[in-house]
mmCIF file of the N, C-alpha and C atoms, coordinates in Angstrom:
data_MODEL
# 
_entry.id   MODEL 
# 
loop_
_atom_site.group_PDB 
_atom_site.id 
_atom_site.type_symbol 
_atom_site.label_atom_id 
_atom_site.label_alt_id 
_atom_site.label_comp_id 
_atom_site.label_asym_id 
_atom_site.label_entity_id 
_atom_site.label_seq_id 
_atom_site.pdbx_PDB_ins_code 
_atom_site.Cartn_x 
_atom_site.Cartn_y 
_atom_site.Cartn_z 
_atom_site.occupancy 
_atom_site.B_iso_or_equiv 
_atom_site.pdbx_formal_charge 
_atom_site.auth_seq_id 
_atom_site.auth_comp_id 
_atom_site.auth_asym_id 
_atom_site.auth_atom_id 
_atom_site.pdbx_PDB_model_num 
ATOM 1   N N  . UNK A 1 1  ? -7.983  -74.107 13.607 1.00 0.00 ? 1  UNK A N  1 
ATOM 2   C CA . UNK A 1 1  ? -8.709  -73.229 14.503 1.00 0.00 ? 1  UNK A CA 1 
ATOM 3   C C  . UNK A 1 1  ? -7.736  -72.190 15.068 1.00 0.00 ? 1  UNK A C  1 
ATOM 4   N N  . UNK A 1 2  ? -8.170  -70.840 15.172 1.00 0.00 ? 2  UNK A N  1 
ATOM 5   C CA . UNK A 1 2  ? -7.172  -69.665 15.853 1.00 0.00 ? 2  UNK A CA 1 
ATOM 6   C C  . UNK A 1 2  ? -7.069  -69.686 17.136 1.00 0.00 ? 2  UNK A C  1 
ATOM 7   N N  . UNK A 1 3  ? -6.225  -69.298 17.802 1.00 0.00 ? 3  UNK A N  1 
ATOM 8   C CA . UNK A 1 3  ? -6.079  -69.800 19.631 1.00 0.00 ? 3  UNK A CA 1 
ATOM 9   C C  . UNK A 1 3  ? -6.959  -68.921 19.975 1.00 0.00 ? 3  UNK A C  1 
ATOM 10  N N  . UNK A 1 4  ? -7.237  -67.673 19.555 1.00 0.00 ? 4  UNK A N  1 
ATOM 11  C CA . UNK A 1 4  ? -8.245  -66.599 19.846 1.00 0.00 ? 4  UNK A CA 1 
ATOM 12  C C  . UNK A 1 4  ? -9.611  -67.448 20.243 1.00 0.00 ? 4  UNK A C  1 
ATOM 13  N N  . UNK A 1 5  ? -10.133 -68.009 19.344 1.00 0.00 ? 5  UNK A N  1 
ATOM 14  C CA . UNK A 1 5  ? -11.208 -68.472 19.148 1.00 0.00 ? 5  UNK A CA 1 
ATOM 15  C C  . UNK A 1 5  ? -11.446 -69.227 20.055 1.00 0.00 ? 5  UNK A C  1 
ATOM 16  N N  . UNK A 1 6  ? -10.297 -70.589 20.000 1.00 0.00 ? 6  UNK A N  1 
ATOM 17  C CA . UNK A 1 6  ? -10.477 -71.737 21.723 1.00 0.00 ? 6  UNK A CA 1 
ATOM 18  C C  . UNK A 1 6  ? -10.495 -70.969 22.701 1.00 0.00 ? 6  UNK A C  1 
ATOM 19  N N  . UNK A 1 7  ? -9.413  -69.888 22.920 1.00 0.00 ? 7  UNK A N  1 
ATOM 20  C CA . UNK A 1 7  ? -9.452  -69.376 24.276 1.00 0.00 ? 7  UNK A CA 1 
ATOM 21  C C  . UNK A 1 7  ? -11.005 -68.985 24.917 1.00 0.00 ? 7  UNK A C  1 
ATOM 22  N N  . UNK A 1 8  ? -11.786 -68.184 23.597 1.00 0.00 ? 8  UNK A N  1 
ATOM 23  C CA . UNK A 1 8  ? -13.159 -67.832 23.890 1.00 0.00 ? 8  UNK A CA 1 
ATOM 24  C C  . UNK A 1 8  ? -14.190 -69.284 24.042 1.00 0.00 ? 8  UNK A C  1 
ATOM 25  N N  . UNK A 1 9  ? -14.157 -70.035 23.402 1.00 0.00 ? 9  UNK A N  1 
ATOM 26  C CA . UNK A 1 9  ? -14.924 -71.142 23.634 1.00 0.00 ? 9  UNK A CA 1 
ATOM 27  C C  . UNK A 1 9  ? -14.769 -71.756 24.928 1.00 0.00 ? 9  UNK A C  1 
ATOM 28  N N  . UNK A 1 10 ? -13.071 -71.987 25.627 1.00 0.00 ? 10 UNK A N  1 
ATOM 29  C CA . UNK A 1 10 ? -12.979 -72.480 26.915 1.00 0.00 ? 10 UNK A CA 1 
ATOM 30  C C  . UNK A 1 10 ? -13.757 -71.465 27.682 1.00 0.00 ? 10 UNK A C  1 
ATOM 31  N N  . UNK A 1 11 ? -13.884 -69.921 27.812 1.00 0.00 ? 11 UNK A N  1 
ATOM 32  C CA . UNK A 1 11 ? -14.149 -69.359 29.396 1.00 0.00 ? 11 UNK A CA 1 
ATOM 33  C C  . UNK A 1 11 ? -15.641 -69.153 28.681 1.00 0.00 ? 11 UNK A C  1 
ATOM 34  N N  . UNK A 1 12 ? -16.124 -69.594 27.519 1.00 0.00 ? 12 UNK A N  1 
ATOM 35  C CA . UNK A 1 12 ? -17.809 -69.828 27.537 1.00 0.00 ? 12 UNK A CA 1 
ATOM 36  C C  . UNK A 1 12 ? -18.249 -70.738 27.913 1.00 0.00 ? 12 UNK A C  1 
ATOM 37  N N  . UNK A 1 13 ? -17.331 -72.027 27.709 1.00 0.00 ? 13 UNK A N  1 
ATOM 38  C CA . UNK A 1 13 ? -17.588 -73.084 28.379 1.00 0.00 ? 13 UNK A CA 1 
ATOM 39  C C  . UNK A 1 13 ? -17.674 -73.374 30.296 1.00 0.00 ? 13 UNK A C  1 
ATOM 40  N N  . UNK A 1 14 ? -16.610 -72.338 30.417 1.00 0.00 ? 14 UNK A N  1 
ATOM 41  C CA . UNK A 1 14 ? -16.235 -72.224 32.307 1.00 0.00 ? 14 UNK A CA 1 
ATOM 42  C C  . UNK A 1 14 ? -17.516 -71.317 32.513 1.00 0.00 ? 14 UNK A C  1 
ATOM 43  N N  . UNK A 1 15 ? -17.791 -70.305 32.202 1.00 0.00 ? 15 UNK A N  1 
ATOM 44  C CA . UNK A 1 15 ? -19.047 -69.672 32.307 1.00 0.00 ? 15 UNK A CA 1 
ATOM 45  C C  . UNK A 1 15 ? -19.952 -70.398 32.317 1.00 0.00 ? 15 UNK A C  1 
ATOM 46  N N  . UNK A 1 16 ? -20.421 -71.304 31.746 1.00 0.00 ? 16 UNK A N  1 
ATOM 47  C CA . UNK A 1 16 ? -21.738 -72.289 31.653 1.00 0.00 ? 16 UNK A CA 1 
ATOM 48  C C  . UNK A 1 16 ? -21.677 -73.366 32.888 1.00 0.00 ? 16 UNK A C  1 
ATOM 49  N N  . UNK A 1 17 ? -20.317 -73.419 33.169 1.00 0.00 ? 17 UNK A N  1 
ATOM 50  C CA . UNK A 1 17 ? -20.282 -74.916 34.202 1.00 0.00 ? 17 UNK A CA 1 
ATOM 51  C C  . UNK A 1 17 ? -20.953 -73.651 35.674 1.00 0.00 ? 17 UNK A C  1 
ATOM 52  N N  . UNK A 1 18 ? -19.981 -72.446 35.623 1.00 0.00 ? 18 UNK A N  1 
ATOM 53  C CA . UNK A 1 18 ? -19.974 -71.893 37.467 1.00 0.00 ? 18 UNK A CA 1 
ATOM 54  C C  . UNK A 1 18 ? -21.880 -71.609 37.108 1.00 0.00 ? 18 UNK A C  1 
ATOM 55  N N  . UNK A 1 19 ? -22.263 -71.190 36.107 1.00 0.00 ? 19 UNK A N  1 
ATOM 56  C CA . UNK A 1 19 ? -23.946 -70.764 36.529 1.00 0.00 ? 19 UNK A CA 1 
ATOM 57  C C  . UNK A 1 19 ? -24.315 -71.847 36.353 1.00 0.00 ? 19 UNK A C  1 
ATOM 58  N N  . UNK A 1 20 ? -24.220 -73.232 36.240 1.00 0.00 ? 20 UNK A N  1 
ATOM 59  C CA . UNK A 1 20 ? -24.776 -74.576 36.201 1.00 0.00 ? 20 UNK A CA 1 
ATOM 60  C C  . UNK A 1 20 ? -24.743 -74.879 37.665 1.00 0.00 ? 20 UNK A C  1 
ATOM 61  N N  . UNK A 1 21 ? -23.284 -74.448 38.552 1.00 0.00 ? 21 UNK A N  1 
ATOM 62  C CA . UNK A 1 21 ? -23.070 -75.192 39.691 1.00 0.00 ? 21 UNK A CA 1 
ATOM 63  C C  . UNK A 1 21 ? -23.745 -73.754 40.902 1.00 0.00 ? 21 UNK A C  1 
ATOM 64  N N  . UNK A 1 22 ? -24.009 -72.717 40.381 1.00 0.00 ? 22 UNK A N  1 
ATOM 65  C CA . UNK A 1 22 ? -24.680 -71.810 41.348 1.00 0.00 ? 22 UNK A CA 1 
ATOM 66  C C  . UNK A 1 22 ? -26.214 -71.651 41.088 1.00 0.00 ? 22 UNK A C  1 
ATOM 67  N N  . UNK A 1 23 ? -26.878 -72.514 40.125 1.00 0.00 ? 23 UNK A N  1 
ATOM 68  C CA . UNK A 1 23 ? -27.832 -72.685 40.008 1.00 0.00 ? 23 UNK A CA 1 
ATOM 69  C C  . UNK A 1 23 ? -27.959 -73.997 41.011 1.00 0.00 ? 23 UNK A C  1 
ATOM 70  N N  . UNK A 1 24 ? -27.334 -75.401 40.913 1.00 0.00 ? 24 UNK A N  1 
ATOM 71  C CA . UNK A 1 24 ? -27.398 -75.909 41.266 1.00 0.00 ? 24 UNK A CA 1 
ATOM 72  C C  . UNK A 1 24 ? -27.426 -75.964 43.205 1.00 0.00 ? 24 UNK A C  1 
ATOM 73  N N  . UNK A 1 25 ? -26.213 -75.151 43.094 1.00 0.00 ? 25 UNK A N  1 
ATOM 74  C CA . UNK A 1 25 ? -26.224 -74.695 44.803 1.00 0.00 ? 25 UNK A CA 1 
ATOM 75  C C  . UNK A 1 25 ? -27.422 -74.507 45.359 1.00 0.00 ? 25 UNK A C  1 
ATOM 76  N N  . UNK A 1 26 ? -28.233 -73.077 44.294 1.00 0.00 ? 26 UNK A N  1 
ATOM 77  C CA . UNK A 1 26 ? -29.324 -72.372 45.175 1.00 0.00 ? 26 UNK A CA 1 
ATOM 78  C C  . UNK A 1 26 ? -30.712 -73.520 45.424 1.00 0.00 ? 26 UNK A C  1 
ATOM 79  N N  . UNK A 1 27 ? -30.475 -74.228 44.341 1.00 0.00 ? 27 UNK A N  1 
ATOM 80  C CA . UNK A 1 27 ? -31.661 -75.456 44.144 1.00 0.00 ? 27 UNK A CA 1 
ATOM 81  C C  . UNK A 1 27 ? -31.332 -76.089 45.506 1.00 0.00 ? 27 UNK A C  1 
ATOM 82  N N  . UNK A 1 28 ? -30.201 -76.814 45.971 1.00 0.00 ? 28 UNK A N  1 
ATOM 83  C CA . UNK A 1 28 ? -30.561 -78.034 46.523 1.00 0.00 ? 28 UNK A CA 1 
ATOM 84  C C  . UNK A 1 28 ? -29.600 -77.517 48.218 1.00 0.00 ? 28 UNK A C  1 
ATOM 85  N N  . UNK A 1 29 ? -28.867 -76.863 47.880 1.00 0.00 ? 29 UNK A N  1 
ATOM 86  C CA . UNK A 1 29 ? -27.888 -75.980 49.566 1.00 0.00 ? 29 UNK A CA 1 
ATOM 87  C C  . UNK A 1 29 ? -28.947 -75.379 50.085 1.00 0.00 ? 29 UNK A C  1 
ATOM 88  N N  . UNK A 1 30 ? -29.557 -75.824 51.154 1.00 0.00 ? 30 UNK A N  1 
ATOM 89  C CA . UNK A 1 30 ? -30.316 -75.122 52.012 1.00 0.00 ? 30 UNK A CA 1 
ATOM 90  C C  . UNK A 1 30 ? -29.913 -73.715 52.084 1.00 0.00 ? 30 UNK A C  1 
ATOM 91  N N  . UNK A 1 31 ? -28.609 -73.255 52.787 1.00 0.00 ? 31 UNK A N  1 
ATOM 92  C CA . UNK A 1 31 ? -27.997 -72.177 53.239 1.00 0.00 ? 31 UNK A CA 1 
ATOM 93  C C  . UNK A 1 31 ? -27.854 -71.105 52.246 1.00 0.00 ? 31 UNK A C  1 
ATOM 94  N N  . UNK A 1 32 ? -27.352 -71.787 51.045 1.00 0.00 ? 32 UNK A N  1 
ATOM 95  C CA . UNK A 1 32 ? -27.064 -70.811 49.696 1.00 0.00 ? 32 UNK A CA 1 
ATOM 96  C C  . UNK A 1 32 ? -28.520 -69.833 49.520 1.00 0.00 ? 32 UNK A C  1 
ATOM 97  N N  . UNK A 1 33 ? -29.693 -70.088 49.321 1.00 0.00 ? 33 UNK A N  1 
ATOM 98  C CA . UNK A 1 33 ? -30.493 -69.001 49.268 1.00 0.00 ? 33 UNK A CA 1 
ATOM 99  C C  . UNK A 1 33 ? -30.594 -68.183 50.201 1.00 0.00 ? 33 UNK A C  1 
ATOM 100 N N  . UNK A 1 34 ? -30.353 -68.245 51.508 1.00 0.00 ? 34 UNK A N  1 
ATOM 101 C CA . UNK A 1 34 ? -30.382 -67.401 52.418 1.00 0.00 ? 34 UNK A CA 1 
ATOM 102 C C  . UNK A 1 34 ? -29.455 -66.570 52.359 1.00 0.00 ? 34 UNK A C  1 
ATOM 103 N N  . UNK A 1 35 ? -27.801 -67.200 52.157 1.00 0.00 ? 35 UNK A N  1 
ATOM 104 C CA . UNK A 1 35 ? -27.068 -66.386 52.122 1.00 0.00 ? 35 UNK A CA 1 
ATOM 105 C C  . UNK A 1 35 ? -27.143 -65.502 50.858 1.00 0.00 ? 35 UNK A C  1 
ATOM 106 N N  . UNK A 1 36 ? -27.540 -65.813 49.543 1.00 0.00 ? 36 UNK A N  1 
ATOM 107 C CA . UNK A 1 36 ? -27.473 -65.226 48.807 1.00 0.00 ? 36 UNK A CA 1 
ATOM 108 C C  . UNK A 1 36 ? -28.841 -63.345 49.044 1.00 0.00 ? 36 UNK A C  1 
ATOM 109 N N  . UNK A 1 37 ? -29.817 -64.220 49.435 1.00 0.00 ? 37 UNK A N  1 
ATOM 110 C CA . UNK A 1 37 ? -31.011 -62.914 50.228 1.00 0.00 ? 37 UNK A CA 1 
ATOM 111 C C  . UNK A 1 37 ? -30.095 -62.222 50.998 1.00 0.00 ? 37 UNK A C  1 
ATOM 112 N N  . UNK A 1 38 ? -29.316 -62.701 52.057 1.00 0.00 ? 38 UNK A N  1 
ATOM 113 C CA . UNK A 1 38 ? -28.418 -61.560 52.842 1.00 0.00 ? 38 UNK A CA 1 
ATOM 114 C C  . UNK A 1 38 ? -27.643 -61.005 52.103 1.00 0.00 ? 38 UNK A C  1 
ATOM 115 N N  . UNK A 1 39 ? -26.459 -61.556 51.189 1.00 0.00 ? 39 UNK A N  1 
ATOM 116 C CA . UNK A 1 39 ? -25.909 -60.505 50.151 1.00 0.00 ? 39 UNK A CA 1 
ATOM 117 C C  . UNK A 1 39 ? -26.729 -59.664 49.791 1.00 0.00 ? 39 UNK A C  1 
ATOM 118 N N  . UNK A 1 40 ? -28.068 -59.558 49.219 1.00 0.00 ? 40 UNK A N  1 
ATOM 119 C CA . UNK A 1 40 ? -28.729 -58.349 48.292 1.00 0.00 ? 40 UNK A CA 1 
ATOM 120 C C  . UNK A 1 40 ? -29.156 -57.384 49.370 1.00 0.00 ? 40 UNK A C  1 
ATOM 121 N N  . UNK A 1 41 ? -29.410 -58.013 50.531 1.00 0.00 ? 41 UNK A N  1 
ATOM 122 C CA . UNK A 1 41 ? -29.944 -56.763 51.504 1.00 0.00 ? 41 UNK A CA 1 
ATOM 123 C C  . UNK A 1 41 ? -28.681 -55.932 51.965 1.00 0.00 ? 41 UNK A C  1 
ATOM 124 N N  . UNK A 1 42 ? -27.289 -56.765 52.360 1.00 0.00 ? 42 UNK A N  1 
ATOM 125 C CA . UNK A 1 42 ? -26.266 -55.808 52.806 1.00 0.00 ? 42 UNK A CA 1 
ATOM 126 C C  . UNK A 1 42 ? -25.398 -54.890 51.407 1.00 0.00 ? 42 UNK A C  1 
ATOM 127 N N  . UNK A 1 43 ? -25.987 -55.497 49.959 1.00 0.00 ? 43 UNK A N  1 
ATOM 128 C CA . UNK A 1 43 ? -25.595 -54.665 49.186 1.00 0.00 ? 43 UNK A CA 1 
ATOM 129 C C  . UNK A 1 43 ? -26.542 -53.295 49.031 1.00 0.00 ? 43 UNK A C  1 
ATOM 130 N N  . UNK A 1 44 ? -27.998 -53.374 49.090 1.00 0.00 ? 44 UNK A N  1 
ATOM 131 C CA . UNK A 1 44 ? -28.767 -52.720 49.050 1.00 0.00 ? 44 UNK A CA 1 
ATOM 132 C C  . UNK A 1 44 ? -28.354 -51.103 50.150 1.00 0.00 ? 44 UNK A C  1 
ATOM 133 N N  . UNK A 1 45 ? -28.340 -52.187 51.272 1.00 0.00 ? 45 UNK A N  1 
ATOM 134 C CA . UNK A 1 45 ? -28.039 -51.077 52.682 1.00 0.00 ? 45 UNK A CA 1 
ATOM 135 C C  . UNK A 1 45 ? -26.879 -50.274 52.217 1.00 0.00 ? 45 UNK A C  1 
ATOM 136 N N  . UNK A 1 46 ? -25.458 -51.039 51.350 1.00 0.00 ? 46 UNK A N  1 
ATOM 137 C CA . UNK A 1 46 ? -24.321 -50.506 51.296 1.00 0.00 ? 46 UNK A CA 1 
ATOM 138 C C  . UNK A 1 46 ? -24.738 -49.260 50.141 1.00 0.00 ? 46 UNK A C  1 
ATOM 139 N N  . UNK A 1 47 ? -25.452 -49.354 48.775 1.00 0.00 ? 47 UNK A N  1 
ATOM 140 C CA . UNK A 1 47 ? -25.442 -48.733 47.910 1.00 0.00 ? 47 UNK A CA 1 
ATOM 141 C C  . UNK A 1 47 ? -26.822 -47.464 48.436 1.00 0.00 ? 47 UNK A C  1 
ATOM 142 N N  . UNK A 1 48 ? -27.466 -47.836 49.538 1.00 0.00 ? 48 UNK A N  1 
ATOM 143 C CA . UNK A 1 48 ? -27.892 -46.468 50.195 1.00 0.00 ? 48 UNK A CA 1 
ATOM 144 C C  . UNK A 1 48 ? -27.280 -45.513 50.598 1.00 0.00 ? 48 UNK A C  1 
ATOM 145 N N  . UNK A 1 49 ? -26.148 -45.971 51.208 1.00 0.00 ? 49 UNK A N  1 
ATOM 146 C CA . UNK A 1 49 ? -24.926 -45.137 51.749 1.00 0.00 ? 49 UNK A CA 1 
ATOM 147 C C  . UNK A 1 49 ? -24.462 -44.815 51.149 1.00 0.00 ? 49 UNK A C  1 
ATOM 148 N N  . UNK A 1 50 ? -24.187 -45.551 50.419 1.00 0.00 ? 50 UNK A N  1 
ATOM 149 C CA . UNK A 1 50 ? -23.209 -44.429 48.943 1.00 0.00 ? 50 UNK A CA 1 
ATOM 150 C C  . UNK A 1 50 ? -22.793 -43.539 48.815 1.00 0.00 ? 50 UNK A C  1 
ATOM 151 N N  . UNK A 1 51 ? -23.579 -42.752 49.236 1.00 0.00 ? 51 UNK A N  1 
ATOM 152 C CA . UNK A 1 51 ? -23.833 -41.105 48.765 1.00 0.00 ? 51 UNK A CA 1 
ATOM 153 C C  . UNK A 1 51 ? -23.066 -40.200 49.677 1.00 0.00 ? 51 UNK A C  1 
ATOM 154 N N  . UNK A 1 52 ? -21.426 -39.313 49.237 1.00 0.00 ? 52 UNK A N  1 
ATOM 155 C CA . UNK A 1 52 ? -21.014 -38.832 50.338 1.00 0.00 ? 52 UNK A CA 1 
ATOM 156 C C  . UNK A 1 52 ? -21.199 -37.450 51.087 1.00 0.00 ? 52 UNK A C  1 
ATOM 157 N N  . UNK A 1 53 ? -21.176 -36.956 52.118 1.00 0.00 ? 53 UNK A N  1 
ATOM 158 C CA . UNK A 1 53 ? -21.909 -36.213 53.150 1.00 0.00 ? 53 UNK A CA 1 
ATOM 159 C C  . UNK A 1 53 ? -21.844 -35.127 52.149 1.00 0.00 ? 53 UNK A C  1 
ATOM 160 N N  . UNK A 1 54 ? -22.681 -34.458 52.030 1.00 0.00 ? 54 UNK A N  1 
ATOM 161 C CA . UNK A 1 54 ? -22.629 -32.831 51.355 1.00 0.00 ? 54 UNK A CA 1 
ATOM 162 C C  . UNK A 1 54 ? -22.470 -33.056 50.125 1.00 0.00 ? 54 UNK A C  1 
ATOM 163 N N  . UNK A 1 55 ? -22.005 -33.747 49.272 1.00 0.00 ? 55 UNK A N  1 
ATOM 164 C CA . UNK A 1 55 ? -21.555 -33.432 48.082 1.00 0.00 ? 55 UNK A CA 1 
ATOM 165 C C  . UNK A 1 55 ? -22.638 -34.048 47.024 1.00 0.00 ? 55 UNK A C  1 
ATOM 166 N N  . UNK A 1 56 ? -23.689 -34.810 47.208 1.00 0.00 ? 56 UNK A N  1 
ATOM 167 C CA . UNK A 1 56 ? -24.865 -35.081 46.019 1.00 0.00 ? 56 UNK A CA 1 
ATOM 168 C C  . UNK A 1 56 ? -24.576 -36.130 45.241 1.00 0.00 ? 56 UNK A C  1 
ATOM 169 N N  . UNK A 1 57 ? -23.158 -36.628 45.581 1.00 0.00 ? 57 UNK A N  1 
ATOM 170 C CA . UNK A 1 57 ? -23.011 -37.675 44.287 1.00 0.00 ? 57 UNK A CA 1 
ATOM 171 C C  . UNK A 1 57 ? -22.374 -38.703 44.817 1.00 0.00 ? 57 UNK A C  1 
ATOM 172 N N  . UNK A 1 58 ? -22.871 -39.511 44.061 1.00 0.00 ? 58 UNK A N  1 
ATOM 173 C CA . UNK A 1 58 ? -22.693 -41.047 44.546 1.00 0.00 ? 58 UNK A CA 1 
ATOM 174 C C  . UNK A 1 58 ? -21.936 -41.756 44.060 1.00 0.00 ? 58 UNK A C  1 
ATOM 175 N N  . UNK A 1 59 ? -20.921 -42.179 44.852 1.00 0.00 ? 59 UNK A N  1 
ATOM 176 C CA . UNK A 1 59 ? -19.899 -43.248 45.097 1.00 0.00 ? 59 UNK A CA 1 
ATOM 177 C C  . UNK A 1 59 ? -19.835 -44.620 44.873 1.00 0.00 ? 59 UNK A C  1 
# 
């Protein structure tokens, strides 16, 4: 086997465990869905702002 290849199989494998265990969070952590709803609203608010004074384009 090429090390190329394991290296990709390990962080597909680490990829599958963290959305296993942040799926798992939002399922059964009371707090985790809430906090996760407050992340999207203070990203939302942040990417309104974005936009800098006078110039039309967004940041």
């Amino acid at each position: 086997m090429r090390r190329a290849q394991s290296t990709v199989e390990w962080m597909l494998l680490v990829a599958v465990l963290v959305v296993g265990l942040v799926v798992a969070a939002y399922t059964f952590v009371p707090g985790f869905q809430r906090g996760v709803g407050e992340l999207g609203t203070d990203m939302s608010r942040l990417f309104a702002q974005a936009e800098s004074d006078g110039s039309g384009d967004m940041r």
